[in-house]
N, C-alpha and C positions, 0 to 999 in steps of 0.2 A: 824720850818719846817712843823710838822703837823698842823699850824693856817693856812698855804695855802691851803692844802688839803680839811679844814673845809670849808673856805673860797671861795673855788673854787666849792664845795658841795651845797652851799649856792645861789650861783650866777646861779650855769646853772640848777638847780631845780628847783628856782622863776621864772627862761628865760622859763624855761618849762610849769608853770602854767601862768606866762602872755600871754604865745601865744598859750592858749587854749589844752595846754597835759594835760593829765588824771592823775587822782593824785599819782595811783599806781607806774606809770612810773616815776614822779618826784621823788616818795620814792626810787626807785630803784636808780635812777639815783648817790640820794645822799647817799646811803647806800655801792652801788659799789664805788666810789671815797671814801671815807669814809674808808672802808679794804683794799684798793692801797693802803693806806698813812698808815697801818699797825694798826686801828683801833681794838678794840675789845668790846663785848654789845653796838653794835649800835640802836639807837631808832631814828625814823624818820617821823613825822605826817606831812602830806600833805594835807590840806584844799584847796580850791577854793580861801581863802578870805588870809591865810597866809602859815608858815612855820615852824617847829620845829624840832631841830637836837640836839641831844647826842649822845658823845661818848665818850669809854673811851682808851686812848693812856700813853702806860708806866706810869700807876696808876695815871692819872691827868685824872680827868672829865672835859670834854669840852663842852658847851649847847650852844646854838646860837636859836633865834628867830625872823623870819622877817615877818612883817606885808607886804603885797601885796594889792597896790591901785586902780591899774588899772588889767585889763585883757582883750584880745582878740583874733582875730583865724588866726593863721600862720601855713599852713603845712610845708611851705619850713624852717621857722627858727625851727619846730623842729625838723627834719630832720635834718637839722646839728646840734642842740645840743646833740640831739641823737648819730650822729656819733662821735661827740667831747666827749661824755661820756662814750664809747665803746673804741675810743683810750687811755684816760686818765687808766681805770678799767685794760686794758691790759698790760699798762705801756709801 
């Protein structure tokens, strides 16, 4: 259950940096979905170029890494990842 949380953390935070969001927001993005899914010492680097997420859930450490090929500038897709990661964070 919490590898979808990760998983889902993953997806709309890269969606974030490919279509040109700020890296703070991608960290936020994946650090709120991250304590939804009941997460505890979450760690989250947002680069331009990739991705890196730890966290720790009912004493299992979970790390996830994704390298980011491309990037470009969408306001309207992050606008709704944004709102997709506000509904996710509020459950």
């Amino acid at each position: 259950m919490f590898d979808e949380y990760l998983t889902l953390s993953l997806k709309l935070s890269s969606a974030m940096l490919k279509n040109g969001g700020e890296t703070y927001r991608a960290e936020e993005c994946a650090r709120n979905i991250l304590a939804s899914g009941g997460a505890t010492e979450i760690e989250v680097l947002a680069l331009p170029t990739g991705l890196s997420v730890t966290a720790v859930h009912e004493g299992m450490v979970y790390t996830r890494v994704l390298s980011l090929k491309s990037r470009d500038n969408n306001l309207g897709n992050i606008d709704i990842l944004n709102t997709i990661s506000r509904e996710v964070s509020a459950g």
